[in-house]
C-alpha positions as CSV (number, residue, x, y, z in Angstrom):
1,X,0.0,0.0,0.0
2,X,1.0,3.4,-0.3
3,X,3.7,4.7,2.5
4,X,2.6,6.7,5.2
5,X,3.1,10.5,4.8
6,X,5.0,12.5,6.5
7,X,3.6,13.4,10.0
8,X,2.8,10.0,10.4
9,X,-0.7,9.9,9.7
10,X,-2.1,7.4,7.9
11,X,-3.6,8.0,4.2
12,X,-7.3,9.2,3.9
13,X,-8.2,5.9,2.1
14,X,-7.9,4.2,6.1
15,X,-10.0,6.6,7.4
16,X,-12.8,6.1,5.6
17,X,-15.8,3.9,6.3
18,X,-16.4,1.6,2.8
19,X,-17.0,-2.2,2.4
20,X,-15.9,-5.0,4.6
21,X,-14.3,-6.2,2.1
22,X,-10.6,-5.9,2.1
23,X,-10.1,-7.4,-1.7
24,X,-12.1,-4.5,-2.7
25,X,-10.4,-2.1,-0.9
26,X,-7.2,-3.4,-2.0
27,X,-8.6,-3.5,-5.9
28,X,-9.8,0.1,-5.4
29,X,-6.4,1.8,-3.6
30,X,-3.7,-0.6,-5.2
31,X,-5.0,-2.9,-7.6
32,X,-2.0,-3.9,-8.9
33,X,-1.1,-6.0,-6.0
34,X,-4.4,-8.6,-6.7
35,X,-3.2,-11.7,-7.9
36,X,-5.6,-11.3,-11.1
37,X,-4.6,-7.9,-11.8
38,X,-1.3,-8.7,-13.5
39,X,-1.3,-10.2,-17.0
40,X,0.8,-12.0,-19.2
41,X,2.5,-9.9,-22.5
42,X,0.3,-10.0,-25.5
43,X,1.8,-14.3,-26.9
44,X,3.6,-14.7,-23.8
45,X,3.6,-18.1,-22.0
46,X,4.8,-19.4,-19.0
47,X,6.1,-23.1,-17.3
48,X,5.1,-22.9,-13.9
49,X,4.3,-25.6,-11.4
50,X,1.0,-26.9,-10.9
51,X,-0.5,-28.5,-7.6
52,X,-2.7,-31.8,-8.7
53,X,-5.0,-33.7,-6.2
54,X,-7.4,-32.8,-3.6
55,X,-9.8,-35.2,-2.1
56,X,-12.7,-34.0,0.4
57,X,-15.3,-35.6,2.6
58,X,-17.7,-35.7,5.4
59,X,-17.7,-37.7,8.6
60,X,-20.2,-37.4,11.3
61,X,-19.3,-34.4,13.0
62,X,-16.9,-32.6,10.4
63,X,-15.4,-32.5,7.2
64,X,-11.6,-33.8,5.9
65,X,-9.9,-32.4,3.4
66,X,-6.6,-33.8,2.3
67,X,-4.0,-33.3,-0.5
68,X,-1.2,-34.9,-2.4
69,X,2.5,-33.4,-1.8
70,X,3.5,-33.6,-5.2
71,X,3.9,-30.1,-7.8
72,X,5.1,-30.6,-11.3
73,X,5.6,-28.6,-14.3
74,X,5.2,-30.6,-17.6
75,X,6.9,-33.5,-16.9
76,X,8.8,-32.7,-14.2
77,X,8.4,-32.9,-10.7
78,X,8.9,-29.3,-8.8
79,X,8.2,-29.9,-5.5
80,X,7.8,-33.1,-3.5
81,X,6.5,-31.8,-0.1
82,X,4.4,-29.2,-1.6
83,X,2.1,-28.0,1.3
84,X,-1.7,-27.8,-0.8
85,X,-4.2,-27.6,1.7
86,X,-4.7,-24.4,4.2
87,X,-6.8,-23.6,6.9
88,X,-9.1,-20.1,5.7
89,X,-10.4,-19.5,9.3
90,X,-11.0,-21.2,12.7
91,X,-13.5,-23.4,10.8
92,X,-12.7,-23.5,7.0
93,X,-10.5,-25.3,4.5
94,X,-9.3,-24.5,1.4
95,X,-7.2,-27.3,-1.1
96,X,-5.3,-25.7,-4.3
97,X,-4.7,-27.5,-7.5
98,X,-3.6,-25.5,-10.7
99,X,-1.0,-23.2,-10.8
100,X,0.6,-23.4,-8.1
101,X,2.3,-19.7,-7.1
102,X,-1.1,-17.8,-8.0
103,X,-3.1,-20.2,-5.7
104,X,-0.9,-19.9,-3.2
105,X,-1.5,-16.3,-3.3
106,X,-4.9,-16.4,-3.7
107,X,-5.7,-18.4,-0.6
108,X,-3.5,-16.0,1.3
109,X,-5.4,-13.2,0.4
110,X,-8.7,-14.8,1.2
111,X,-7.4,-15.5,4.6
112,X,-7.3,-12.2,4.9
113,X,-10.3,-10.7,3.1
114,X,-12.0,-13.3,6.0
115,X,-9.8,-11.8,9.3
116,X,-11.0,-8.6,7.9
117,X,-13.9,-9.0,7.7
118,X,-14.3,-10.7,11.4
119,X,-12.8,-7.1,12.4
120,X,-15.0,-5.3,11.1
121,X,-18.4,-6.5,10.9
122,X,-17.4,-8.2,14.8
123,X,-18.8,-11.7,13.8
124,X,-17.9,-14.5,11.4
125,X,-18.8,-15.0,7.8
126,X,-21.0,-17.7,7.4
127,X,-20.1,-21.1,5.5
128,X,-22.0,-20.1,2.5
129,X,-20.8,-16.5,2.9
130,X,-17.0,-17.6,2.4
131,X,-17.9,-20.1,0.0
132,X,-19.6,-17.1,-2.6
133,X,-16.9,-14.7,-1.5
134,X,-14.2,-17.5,-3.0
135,X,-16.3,-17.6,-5.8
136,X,-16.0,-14.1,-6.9
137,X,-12.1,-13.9,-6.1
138,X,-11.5,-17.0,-8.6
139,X,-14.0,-14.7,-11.1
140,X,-11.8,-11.6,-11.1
141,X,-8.8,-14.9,-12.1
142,X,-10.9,-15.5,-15.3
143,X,-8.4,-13.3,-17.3
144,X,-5.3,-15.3,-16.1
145,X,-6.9,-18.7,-16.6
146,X,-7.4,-17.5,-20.3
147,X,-3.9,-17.4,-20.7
148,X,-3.3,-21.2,-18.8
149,X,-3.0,-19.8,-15.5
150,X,-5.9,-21.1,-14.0
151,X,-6.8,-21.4,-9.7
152,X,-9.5,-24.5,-9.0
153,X,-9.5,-24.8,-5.2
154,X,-12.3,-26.9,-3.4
155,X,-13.5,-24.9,-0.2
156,X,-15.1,-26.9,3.2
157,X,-16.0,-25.8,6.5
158,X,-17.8,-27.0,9.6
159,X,-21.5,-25.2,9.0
160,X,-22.9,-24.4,13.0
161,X,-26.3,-23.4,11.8
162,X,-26.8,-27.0,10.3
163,X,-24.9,-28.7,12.5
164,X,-22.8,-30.6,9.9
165,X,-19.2,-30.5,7.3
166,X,-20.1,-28.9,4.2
167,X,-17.9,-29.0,0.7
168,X,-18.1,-26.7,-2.2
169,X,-16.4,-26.9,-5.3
170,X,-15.8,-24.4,-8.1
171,X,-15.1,-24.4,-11.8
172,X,-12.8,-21.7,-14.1
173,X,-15.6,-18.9,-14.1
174,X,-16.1,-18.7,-10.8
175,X,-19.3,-20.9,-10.7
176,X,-19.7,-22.4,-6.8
177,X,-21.2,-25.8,-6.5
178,X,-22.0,-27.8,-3.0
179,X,-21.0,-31.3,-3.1
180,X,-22.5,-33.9,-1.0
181,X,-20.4,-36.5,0.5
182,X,-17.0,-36.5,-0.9
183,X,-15.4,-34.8,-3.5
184,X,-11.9,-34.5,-5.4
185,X,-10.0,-32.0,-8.2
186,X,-6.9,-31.9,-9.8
187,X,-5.4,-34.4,-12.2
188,X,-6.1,-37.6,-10.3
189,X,-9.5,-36.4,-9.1
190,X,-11.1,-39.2,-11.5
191,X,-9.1,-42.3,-9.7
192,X,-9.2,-40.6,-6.0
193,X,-13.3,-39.9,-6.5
194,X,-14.0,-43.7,-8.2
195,X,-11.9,-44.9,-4.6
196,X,-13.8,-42.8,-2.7
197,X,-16.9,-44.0,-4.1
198,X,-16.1,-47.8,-3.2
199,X,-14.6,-46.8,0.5
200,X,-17.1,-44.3,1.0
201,X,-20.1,-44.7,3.5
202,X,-22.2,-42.0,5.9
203,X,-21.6,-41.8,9.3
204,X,-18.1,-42.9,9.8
205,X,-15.6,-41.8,12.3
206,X,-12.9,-39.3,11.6
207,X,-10.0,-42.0,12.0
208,X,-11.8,-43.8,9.2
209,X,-12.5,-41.0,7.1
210,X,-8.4,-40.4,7.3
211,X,-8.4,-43.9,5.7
212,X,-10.4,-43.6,3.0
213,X,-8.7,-39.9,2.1
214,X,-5.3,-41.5,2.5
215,X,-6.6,-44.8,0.3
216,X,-8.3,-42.4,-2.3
217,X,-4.9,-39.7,-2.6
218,X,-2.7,-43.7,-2.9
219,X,-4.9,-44.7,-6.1
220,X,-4.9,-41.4,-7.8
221,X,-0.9,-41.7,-7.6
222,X,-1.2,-45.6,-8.7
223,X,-2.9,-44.0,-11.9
224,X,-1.9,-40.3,-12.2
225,X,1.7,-39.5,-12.7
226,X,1.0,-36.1,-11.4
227,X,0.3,-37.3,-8.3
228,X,2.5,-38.1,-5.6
229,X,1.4,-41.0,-3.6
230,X,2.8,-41.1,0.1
231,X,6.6,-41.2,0.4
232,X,7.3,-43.7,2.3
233,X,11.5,-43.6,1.5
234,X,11.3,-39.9,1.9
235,X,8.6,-39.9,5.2
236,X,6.9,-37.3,2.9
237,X,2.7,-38.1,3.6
238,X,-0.3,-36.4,2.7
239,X,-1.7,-33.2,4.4
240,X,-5.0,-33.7,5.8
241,X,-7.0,-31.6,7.7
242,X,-10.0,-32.4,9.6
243,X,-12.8,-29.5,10.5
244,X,-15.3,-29.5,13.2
245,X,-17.4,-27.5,15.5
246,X,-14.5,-27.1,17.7
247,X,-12.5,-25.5,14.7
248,X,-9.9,-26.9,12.2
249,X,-6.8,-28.9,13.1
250,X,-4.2,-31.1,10.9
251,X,-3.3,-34.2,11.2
252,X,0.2,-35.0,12.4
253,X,2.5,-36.5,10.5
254,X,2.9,-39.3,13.2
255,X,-0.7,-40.0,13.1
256,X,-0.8,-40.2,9.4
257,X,2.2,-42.6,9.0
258,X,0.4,-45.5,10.4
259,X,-2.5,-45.4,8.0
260,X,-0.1,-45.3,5.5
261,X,1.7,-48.4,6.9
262,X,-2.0,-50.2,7.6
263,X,-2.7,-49.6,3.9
264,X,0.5,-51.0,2.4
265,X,0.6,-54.3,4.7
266,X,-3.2,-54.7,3.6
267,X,-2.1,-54.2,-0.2
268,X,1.3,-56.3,0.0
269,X,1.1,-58.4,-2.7
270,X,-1.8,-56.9,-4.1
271,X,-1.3,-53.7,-5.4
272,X,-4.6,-53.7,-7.2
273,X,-6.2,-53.8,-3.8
274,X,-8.1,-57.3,-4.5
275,X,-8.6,-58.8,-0.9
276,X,-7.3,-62.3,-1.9
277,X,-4.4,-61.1,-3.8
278,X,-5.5,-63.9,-6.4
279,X,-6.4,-62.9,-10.4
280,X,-9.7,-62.6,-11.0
């Protein structure tokens, strides 16, 4: 923003009441520092890495949301231990797949647009609230994602009104969609969401939801080169956060490994994941 001017006191733009919105403030003062507001030359492209799978589901009580560690860029593999998943607020989630500096940045600025807001209206947003006010951030993107740098995150959050995890997913334009269940983006989306499907059921605990997250991200990778399945040589595991109405925690990576471990002696020998290891 601009520097303070002499004297000390802060510019007139702070002093003003306008909207609780601090994207719009920042858009109105210095738009140049939004994300969305800086285009590529006229026929210019850029390489740049891109974040891949996300899965997402509901457990009684809460939502998870987990994410691969893996970034590449074409066929190379950027980043191994890539962090992709980020709590918004005390009880929201946001996962990031597309390119990855630009999501980065845009989930930091919604943090933000969300702690201001807090400040100033004195309460929080609700679920659906932070869920349309993602929705129009990705919108002002549009013009990036025209030229290949396109942000898809997946939002979820534990809703107090109804009691219960909610997920909401998004497409290029901005469009916000609630998802029931489970959900998944990013390039192994199609493998993680036909796991999920099969490991998927209502009402399970949030030990066994890690499970089936876990189980879903290690297919994707079986399928997807993009993805990066857990690391076992490396100790590099999935992120996975879990949301509820006492607010949103992560998942230790010593809590994690085990699952890891329970899923690979259950598959030894049968990496397709058939229980009697035998050809059918």
């Amino acid at each position: 923003m601009s520097p303070v001017p002499d004297g000390g006191r802060l510019p007139a733009a702070y002093l003003r009441t306008g909207s609780s919105s601090f994207t719009d403030f920042v858009a109105e003062h210095e738009p140049t520092l939004i994300p969305s507001r800086r285009g590529l030359p006229p026929g210019a492209t850029i390489d740049a890495p891109h974040g891949t799978t996300i899965v997402t589901l509901t457990f009684e009580g809460g939502v998870l949301m987990a994410g691969d560690r893996r970034a590449t860029m074409g066929n190379i593999i950027a980043n191994r231990d890539m962090e992709k998943v980020f709590a918004t607020d005390e009880f929201s989630v946001v996962g990031i797949a597309g390119t990855a500096g630009l999501a980065i940045e845009l989930v930091r600025l919604f943090q933000v647009e969300l702690e201001h807001y807090e400040k100033i209206e004195g309460t929080l947003m609700s679920l659906e609230g932070k869920a349309n006010r993602l929705a129009s951030m990705i919108r002002g993107n549009l013009g990036m994602a025209m030229q290949g740098l396109s942000v898809v995150p997946v939002f979820a959050g534990y809703d107090h009104h109804e009691a219960l995890g909610r997920i909401f997913s998004y497409d290029v334009t901005g469009g916000c969609y609630e998802e029931h269940d489970h959900h998944s983006i990013g390039s192994g989306s199609l493998f993680a969401r036909g796991a999920m499907k099969k490991l998927y059921r209502p009402g399970m605990t949030a030990d066994e939801a890690v499970r089936v997250a876990v189980e879903a991200l290690w297919d994707a990778a079986d399928d997807d080169s993009a993805t990066g399945g857990p690391d076992v040589g490396r100790r590099i595991w999935p992120t996975v956060a879990l949301v509820t109405a006492d607010g949103a925690r992560f998942v230790a990576d010593d809590a994690v490994a085990p699952v890891v471990d329970a899923i690979i002696a259950h598959r030894h020998g049968n990496a397709g994941g058939r229980r009697d290891g035998s050809a059918s």
